[in-house]
C-alpha positions as CSV (number, residue, x, y, z in Angstrom):
1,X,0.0,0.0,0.0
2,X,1.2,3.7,-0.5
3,X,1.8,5.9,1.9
4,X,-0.1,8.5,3.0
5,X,2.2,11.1,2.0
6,X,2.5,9.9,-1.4
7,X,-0.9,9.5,-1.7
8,X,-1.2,12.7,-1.8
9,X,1.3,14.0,-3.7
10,X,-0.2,11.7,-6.9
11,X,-3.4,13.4,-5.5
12,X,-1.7,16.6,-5.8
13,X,-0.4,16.0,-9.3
14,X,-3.5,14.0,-10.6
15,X,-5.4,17.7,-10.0
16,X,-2.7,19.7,-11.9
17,X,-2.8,17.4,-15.0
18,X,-6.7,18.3,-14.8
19,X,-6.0,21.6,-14.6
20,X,-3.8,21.8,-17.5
21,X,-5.5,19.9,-19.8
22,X,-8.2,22.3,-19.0
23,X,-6.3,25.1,-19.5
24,X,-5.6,23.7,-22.5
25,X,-8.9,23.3,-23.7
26,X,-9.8,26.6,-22.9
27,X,-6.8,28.4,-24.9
28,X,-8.4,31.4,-27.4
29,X,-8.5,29.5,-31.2
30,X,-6.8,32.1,-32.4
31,X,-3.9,31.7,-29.8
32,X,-3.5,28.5,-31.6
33,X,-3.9,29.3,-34.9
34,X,-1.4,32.0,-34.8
35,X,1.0,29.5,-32.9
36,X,0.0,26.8,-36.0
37,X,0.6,29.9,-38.6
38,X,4.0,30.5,-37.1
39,X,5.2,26.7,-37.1
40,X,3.8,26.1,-41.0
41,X,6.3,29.4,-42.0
42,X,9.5,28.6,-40.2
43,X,9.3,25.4,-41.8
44,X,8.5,26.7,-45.3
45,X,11.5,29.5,-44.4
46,X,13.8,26.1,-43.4
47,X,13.5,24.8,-46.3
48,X,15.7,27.3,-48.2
49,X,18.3,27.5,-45.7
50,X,22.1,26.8,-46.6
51,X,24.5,24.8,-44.4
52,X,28.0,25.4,-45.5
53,X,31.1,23.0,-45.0
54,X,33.5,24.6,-45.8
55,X,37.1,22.5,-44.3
56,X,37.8,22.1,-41.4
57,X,34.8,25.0,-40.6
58,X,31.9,26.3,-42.1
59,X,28.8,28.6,-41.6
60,X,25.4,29.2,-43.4
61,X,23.7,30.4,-46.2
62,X,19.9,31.0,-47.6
63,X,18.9,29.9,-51.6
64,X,17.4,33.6,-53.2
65,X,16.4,32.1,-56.6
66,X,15.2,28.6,-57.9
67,X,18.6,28.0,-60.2
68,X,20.5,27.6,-56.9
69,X,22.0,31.3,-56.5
70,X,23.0,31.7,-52.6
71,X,23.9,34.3,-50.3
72,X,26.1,33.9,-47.5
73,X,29.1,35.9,-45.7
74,X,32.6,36.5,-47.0
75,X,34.2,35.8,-44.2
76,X,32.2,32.3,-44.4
77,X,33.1,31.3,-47.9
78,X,37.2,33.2,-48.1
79,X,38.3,29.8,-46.4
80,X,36.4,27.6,-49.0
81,X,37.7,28.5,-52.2
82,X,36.2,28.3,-55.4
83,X,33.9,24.7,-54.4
84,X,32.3,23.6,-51.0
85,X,29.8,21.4,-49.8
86,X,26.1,22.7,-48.8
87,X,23.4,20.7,-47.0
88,X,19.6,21.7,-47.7
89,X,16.7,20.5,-45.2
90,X,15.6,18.1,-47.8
91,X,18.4,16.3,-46.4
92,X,20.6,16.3,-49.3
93,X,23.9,17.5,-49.7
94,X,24.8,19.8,-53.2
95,X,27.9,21.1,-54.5
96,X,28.4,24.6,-54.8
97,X,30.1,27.1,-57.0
98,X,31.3,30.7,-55.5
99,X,30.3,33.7,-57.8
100,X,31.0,36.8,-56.7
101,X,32.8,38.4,-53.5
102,X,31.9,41.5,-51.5
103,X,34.4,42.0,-48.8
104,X,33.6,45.5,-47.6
105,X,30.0,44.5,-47.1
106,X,31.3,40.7,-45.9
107,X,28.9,39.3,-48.6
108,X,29.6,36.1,-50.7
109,X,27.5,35.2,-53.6
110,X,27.3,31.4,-54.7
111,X,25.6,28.9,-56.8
112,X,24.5,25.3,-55.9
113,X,24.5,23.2,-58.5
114,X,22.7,19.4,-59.2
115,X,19.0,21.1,-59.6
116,X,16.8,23.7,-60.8
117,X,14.2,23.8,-58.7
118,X,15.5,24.7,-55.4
119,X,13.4,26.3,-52.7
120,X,13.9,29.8,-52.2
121,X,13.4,32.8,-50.3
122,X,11.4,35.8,-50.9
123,X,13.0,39.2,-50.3
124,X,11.3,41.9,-48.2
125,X,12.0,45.9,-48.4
126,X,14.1,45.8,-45.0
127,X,13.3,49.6,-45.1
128,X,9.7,48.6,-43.8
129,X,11.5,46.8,-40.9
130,X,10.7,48.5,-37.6
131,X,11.9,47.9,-33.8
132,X,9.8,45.2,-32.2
133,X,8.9,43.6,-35.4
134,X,9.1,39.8,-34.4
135,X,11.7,37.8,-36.9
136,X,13.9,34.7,-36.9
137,X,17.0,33.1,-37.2
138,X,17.9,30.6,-39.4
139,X,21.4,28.5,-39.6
140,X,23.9,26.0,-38.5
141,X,25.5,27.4,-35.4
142,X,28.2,25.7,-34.2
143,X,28.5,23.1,-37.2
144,X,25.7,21.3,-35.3
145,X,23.2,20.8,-38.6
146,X,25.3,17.5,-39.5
147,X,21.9,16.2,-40.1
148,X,21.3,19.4,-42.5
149,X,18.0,20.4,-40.4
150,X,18.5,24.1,-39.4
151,X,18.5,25.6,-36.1
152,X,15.7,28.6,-35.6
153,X,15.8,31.4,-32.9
154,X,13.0,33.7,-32.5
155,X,13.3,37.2,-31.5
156,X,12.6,40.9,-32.2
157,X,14.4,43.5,-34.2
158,X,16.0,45.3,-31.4
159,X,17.4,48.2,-33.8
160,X,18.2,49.3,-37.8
161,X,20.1,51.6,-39.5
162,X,23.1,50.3,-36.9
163,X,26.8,51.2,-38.2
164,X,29.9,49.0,-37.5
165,X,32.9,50.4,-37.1
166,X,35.1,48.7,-40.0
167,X,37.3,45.3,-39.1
168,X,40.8,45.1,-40.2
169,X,41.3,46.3,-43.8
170,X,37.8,45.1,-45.3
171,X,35.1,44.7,-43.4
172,X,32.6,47.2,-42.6
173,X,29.1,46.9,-41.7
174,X,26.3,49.3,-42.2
175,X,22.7,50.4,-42.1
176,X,22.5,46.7,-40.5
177,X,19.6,45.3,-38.6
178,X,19.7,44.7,-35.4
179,X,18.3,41.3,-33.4
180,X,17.6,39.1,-30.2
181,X,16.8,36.3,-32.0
182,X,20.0,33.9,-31.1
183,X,23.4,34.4,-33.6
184,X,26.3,32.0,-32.6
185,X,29.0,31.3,-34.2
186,X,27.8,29.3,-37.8
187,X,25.1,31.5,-38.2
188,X,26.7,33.8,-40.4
189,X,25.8,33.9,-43.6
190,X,22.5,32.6,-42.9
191,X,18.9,34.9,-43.4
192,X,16.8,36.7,-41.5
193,X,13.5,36.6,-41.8
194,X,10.3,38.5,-40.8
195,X,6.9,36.8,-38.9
196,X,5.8,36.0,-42.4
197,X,8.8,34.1,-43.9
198,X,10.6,36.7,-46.1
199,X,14.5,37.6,-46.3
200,X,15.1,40.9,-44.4
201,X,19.2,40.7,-44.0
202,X,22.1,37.9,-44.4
203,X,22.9,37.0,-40.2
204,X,26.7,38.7,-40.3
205,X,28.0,39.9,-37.1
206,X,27.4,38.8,-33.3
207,X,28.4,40.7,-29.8
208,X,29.7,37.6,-28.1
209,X,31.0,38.0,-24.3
210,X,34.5,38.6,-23.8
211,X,36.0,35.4,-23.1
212,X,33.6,33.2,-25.0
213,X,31.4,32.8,-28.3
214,X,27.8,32.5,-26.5
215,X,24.8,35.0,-28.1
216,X,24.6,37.6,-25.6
217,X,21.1,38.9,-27.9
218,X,23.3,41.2,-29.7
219,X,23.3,40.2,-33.2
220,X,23.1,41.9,-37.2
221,X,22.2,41.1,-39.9
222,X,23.1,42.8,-43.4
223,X,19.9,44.5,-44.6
224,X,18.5,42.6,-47.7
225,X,18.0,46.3,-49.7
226,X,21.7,46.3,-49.3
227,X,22.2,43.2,-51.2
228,X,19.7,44.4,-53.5
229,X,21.9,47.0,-55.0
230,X,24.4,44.2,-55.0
231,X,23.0,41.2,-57.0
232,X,24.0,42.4,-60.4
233,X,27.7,43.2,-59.4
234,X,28.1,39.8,-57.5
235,X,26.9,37.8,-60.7
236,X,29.3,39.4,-62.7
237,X,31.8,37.2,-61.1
238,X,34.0,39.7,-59.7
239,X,35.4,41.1,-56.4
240,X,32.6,43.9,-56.2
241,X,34.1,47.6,-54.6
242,X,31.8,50.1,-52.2
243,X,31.5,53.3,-52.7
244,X,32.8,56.3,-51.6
245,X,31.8,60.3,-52.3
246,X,35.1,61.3,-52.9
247,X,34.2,63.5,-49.7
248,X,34.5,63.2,-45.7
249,X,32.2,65.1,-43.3
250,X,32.0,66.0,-39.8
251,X,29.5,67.5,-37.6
252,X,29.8,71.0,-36.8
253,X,29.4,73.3,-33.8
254,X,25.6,74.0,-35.1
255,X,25.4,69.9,-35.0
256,X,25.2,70.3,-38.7
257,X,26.9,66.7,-41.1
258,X,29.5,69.6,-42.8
259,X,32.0,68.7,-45.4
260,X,35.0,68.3,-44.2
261,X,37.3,67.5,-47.1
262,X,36.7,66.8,-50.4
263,X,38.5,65.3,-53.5
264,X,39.2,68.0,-56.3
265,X,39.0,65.5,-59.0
266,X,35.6,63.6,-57.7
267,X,32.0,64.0,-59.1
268,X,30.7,65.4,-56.2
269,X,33.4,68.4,-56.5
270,X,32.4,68.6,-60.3
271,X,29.4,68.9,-59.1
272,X,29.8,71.6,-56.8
273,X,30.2,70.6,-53.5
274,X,32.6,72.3,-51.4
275,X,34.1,72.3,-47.7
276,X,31.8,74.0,-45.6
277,X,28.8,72.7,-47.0
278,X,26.0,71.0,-45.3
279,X,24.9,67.7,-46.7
280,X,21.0,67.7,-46.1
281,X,20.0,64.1,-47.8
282,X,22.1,61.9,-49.8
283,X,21.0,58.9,-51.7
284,X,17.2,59.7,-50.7
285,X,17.2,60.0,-47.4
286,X,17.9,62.7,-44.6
287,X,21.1,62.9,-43.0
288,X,21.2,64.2,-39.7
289,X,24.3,62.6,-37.8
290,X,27.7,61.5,-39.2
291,X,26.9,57.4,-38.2
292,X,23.8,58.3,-40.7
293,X,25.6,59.7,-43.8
294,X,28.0,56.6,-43.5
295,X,25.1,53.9,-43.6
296,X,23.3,55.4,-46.5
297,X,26.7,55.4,-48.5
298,X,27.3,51.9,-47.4
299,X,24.5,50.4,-49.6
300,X,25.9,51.7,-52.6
301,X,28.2,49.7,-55.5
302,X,31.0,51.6,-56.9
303,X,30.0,53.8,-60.0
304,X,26.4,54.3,-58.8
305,X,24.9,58.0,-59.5
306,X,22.6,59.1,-56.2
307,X,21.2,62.1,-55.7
308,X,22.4,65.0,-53.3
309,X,21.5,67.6,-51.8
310,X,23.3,70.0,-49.7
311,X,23.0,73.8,-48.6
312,X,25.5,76.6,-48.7
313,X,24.5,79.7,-47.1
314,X,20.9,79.3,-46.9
315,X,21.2,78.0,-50.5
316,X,19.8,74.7,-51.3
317,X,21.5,72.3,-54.3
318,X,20.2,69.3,-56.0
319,X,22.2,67.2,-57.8
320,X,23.3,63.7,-59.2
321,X,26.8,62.6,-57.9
322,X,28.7,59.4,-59.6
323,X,30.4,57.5,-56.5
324,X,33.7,56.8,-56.8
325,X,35.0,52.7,-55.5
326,X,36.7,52.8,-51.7
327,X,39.7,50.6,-53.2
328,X,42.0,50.3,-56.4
329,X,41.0,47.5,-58.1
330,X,44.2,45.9,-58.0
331,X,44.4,46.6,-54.2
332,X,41.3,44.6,-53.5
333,X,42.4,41.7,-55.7
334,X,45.4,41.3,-53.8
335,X,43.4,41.8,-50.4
336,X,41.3,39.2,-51.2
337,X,43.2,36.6,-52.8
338,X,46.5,37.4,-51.8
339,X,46.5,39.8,-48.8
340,X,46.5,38.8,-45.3
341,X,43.3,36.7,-43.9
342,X,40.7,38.7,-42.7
343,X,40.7,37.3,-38.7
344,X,37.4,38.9,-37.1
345,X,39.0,38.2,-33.5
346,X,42.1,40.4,-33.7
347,X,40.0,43.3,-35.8
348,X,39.9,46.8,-34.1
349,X,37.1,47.8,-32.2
350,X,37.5,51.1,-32.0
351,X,35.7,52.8,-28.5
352,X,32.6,54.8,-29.2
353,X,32.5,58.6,-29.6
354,X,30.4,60.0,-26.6
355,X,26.9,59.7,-27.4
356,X,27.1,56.9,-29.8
357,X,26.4,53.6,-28.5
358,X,29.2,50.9,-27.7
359,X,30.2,48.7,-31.0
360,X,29.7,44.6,-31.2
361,X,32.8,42.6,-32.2
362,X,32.5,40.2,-34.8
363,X,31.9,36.7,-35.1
364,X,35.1,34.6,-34.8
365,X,35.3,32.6,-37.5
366,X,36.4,28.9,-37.8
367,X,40.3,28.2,-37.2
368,X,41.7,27.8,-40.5
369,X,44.8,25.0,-41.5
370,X,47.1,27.4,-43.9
371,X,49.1,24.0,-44.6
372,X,45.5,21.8,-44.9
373,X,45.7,20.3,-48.3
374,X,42.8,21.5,-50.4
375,X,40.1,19.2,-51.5
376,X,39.8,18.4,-55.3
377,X,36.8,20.6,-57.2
378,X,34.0,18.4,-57.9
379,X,33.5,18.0,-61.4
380,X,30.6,19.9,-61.6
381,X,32.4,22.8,-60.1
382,X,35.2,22.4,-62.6
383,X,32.1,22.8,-65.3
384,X,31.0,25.6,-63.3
385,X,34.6,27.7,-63.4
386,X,36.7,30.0,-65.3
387,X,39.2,31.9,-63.6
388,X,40.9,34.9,-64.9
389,X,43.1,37.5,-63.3
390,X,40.8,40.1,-61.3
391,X,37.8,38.1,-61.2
392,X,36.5,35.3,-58.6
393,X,34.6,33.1,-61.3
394,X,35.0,34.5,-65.0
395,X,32.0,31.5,-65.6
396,X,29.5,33.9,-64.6
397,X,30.7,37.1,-66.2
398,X,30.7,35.7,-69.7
399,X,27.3,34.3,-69.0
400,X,26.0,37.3,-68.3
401,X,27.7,39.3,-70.7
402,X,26.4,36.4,-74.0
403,X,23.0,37.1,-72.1
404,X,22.7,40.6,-72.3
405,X,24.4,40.3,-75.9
406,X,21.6,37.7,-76.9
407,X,18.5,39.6,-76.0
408,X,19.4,42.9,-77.6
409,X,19.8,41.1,-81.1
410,X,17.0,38.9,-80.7
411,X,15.4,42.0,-81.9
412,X,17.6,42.8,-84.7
413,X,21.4,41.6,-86.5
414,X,23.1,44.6,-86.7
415,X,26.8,42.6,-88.0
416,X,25.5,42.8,-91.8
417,X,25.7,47.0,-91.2
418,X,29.8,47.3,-91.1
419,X,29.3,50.0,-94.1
420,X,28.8,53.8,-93.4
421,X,25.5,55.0,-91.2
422,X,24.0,58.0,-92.3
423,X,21.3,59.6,-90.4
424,X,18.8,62.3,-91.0
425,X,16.9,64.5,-88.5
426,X,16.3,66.9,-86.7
427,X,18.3,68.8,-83.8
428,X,16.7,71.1,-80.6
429,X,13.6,73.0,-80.0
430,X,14.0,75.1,-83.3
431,X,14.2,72.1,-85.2
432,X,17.5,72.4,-87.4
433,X,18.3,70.0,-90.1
434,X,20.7,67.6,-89.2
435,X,22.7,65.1,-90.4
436,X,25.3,62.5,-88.8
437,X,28.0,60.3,-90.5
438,X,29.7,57.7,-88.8
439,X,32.1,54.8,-90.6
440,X,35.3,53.1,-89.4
441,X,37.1,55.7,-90.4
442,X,35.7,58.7,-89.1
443,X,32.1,60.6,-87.9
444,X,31.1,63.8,-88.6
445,X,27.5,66.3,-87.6
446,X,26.3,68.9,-90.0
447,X,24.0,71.4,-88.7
448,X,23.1,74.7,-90.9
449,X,25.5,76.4,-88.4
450,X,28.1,74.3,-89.1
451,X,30.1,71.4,-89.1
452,X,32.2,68.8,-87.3
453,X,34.7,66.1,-88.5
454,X,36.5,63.6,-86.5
455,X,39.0,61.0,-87.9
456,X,38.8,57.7,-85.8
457,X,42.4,56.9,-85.5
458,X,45.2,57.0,-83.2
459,X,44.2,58.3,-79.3
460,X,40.2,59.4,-79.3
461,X,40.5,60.5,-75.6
462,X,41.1,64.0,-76.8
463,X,38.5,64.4,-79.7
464,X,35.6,66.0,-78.2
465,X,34.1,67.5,-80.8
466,X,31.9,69.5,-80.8
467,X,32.3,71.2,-78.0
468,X,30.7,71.2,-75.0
469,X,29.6,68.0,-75.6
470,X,31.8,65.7,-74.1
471,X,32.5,63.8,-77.3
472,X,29.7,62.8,-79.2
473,X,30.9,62.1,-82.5
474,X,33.6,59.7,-80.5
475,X,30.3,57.9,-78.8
476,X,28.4,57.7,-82.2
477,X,31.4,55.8,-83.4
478,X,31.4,53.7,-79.9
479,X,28.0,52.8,-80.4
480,X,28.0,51.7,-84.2
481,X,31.3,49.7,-83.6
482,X,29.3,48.2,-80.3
483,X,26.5,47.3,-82.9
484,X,28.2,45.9,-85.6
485,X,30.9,44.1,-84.4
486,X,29.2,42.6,-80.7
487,X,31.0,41.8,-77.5
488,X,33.7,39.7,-79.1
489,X,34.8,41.9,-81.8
490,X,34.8,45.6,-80.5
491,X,37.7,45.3,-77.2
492,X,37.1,44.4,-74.2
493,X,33.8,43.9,-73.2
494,X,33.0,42.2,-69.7
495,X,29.2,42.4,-67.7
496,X,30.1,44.9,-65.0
497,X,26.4,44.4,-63.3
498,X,23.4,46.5,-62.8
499,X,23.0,50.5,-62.4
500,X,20.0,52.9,-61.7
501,X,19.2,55.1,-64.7
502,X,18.1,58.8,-64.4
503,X,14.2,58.6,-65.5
504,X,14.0,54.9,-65.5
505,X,12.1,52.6,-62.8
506,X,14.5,49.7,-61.3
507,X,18.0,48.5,-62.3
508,X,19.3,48.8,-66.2
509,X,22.4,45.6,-66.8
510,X,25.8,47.4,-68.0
511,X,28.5,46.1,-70.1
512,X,31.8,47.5,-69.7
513,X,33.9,47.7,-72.9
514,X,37.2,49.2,-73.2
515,X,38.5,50.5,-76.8
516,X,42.3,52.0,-77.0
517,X,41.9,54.6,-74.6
518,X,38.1,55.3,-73.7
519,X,35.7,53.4,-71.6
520,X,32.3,52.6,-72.3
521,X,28.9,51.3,-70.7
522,X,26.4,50.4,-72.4
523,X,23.2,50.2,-70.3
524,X,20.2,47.9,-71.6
525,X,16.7,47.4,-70.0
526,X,16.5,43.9,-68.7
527,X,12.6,43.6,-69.5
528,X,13.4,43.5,-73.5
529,X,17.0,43.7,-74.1
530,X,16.9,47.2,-75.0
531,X,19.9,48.9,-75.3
532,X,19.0,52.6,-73.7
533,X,22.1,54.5,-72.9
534,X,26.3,55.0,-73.7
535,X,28.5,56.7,-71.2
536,X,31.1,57.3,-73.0
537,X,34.4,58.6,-70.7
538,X,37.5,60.0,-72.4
539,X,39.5,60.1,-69.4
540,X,39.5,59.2,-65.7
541,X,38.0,61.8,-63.6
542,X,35.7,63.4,-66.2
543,X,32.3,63.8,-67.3
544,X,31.1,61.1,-69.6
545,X,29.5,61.7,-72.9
546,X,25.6,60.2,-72.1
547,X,23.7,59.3,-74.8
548,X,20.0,58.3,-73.8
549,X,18.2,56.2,-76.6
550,X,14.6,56.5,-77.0
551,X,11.5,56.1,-78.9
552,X,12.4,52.9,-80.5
553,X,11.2,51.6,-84.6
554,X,12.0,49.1,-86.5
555,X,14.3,50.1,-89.4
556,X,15.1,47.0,-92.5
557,X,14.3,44.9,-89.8
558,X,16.5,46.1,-86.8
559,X,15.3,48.1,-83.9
560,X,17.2,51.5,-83.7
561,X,16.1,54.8,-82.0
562,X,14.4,57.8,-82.9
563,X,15.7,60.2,-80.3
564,X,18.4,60.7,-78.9
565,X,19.3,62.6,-76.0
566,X,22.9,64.2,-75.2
567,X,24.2,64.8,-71.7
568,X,27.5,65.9,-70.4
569,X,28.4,67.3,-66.9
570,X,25.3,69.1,-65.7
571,X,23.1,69.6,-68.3
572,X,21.7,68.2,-71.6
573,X,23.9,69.1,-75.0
574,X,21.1,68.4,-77.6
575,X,18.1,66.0,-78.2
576,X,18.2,64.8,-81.8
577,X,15.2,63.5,-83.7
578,X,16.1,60.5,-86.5
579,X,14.0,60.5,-89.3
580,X,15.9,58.6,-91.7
581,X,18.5,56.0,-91.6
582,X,20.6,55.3,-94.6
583,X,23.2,52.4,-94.4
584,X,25.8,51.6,-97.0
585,X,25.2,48.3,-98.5
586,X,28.6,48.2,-101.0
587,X,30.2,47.8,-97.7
588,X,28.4,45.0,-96.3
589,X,30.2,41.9,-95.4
């Protein structure tokens, strides 16, 4: 027989057990449905989650398109190499390709291969994000997804728009989210995601406590809008530069964000900022603090034009300024593949200026064997591969570059034109006759007040004619020779990614081609291949020619523009109506 005392305690626990399950049955519905919601999307979220082995360490990573196409950190995927090993939820394990690097924004881009129907995440506007919005977590902290099943923590955004102070020579986070939800060690690289399942950042740095690597509920994440401006640079297969203003500022007595210094050859001096002046937005949004300028110009690719505005004197300017890259190109090749290893642990933290709040240190990363003999590329990787000094994969810039190619002609074979172009029209508001020649040889503008002749030989740098213009009879001739002879035939032509365009919605693709001594991109619509605009730069440090293509008609079976608009520095040159295009078929090939 039991004893009375234990009777009573199975008395005891027989009436909680009642009073639970009672509980239970009286819990609100929609307390369960919203607990049932929550469940189905961090399992639908899982399922695109990344875990990267990458030798003797690793991290994590989140699929952001069905062809495989990955995100994860740089500091993850430096140790791996061009190949590494990724496990999925389904419980399989892919190879994967790496892409394209970002090492000032720690970002990695990579590719898995086997499929082409991977899940995939959905990106959010991480602008919308506000503090207290719940999100979570998704990775392999500590290595421990060996099984490939994720780990999830659930939390709040605790801040945005936070600014790191830079690591070492590279990295440097900014306009990051903020989070509780748990990021150890292994969790970079990984997403974040909002209550309903979509990518708002790429899980990069932790605050750990002193002597240990344990969350402390300190943790950011790269905002997704970031990597937005990003994509198109990191497919194009090479190490992608930040940007810079070509200016530094300070704040002022009057707590105003004051130039400070500034770059006589940048855009922004061209443009007319000077020391002294107050910067009042930049890229779209208002700049009140120093930490604030800094985030907004931490979003932005090398080469980007973002508008400005700043006040002198109770005067108010508003302009477009071209960034200019934070490194040489050379200088972040060597970095990267040659340069010391970035080692979070030993990276400067520098203290705080007073006000600002006290700076996170950054995730240790995995202990690295310098002497660990690499693993052989699988041969899918090897399929997957080209490399070529200055890029990290030169696979995926000549894909992109034969794809932007591809869809322009699709609407047109220009080759069969390699004989002179003549074309009729007329030029400005008064509607003068005009005529332009262009031909191997030379190109040439008549206009009843005149005319101008340029032979197409030797250095072009200098030919600018006419003046003021910047050099449109040189960027006729660029765009013909683009035309006729294609990528493979005019110089040098690589994909150098994706670029806003004054008066356009979303993102144009560029292509970068080189010939003797100019520079040229050549910007196309990605919805139809179109190719809409030519900057055209002479020399390092000056304003392009821009030549903005519009009202398109088909012409013997090619589509070619009726308008064309000419920019240089500040203002626009001309706008030039074609009425007639006459080509010369006894030089056709």
């Amino acid at each position: 027989m039991l004893e009375g005392g234990t009777m009573k305690r199975l008395a005891c626990l027989a009436s909680l057990l009642l009073l639970s399950s009672t509980a239970w049955a009286q819990v609100d519905p929609q307390v369960l449905e919203a607990e049932g919601a929550r469940v189905a999307v961090v399992q639908r979220a899982s399922q695109a989650a990344v875990m990267i082995f990458a030798g003797q360490g690793g991290g994590s990573g989140v699929v952001i398109s069905s062809d495989g196409y990955a995100l994860s950190n740089f500091h993850v995927t430096h140790e791996a190499g061009t190949g590494m090993k990724c496990g999925m939820a389904d419980g399989k394990l892919y190879d994967a390709v790496i892409v394209g690097l970002d090492p000032t924004g720690d970002v990695a881009m990579l590719k898995l291969l086997g499929r082409d129907d991977f899940p995939f995440a959905e990106m959010a506007d991480s602008d919308k994000v506000r503090v207290g919005d719940w999100c979570f977590a998704i990775g392999n902290p500590f290595l421990l997804a060996t099984d490939f099943n994720p780990t999830v923590g659930y939390g709040i955004i605790s801040g945005v728009h936070r600014y790191q102070y830079p690591s070492g020579t590279l990295l440097e986070y900014t306009d990051c989210l903020q989070a509780d939800a748990a990021i150890n060690p292994g969790n970079s690289g990984g997403p974040m995601f909002d209550a309903r399942g979509r990518l708002i950042g790429i899980n990069g740095r932790g605050s750990f406590e002193k002597r240990g690597r344990v969350n402390v509920g300190v943790g950011y994440a790269i905002s997704i809008n970031q990597i937005k401006n990003f994509l198109g640079h990191l497919k194009s297969g090479r190490i992608v530069d930040h940007a810079t203003l070509g200016a530094r500022v300070r704040s002022d007595e009057n707590r105003r964000v004051a130039v400070d210094d500034i770059l006589e050859e940048s855009d922004a001096y061209r443009r007319g900022l000077r020391y002294g002046d107050e910067v009042v937005s930049f890229g779209g949004r208002t700049v009140s603090t120093v930490n604030a300028f800094k985030n907004v110009l931490g979003i932005y690719p090398k080469g980007w034009r973002v508008p400005l505005s700043f006040q002198r004197k109770g005067e108010s300017f508003d302009v477009l300024v071209r960034l200019r890259g934070v490194h040489r190109e050379a200088e972040l090749a060597e970095m990267v593949q040659g340069g010391p290893k970035i080692d979070p642990d030993k990276a400067p933290n520098p203290k705080p200026k007073p006000g600002e709040p006290p700076q996170g240190r950054p995730e240790p990363k995995p202990r690295h064997n310098p002497h660990a003999k690499p693993e052989p590329l699988a041969d899918i990787v090897k399929q997957h591969f080209v490399g070529k000094p200055g890029y990290v994969n030169f696979y995926f810039n000549q894909l992109n570059r034969d794809r932007v190619w591809k869809a322009l002609v699709a609407r047109g074979d220009y080759s069969a034109l390699q004989g002179a172009w003549t074309i009729n029209g007329l030029a400005g508001a008064a509607n003068e006759e005009m005529s332009f020649g262009i031909s191997d040889e030379q190109a040439s503008i008549k206009l009843p007040s005149g005319e101008a002749r340029i032979e197409l030989e030797g250095e072009l740098a200098t030919r600018l004619d006419p003046p003021g213009s910047g050099g449109l009879l040189v960027a006729l001739a660029m765009w013909r020779r683009f035309l006729v002879m294609g990528p493979e035939k005019f110089g040098d032509v690589s994909y150098w990614g994706t670029a806003p365009l004054e008066g356009r919605p979303g993102l144009t693709d560029v292509l970068l081609a080189t010939y003797r001594d100019l520079e040229c991109h050549f910007m196309f619509n990605p919805a139809d291949g179109q190719l809409v605009a030519l900057e055209m730069t002479p020399e390092e440090d000056t304003d392009p020619c821009e030549l903005y293509f519009s009202e398109f008609q088909e012409v013997e079976g090619r589509i070619l523009p009726q308008r064309i608009e000419v920019r240089n520095g500040d203002g626009v040159y001309q706008v030039f109506h074609c009425k007639q295009f006459k080509f010369d078929t006894a030089a056709e090939k």
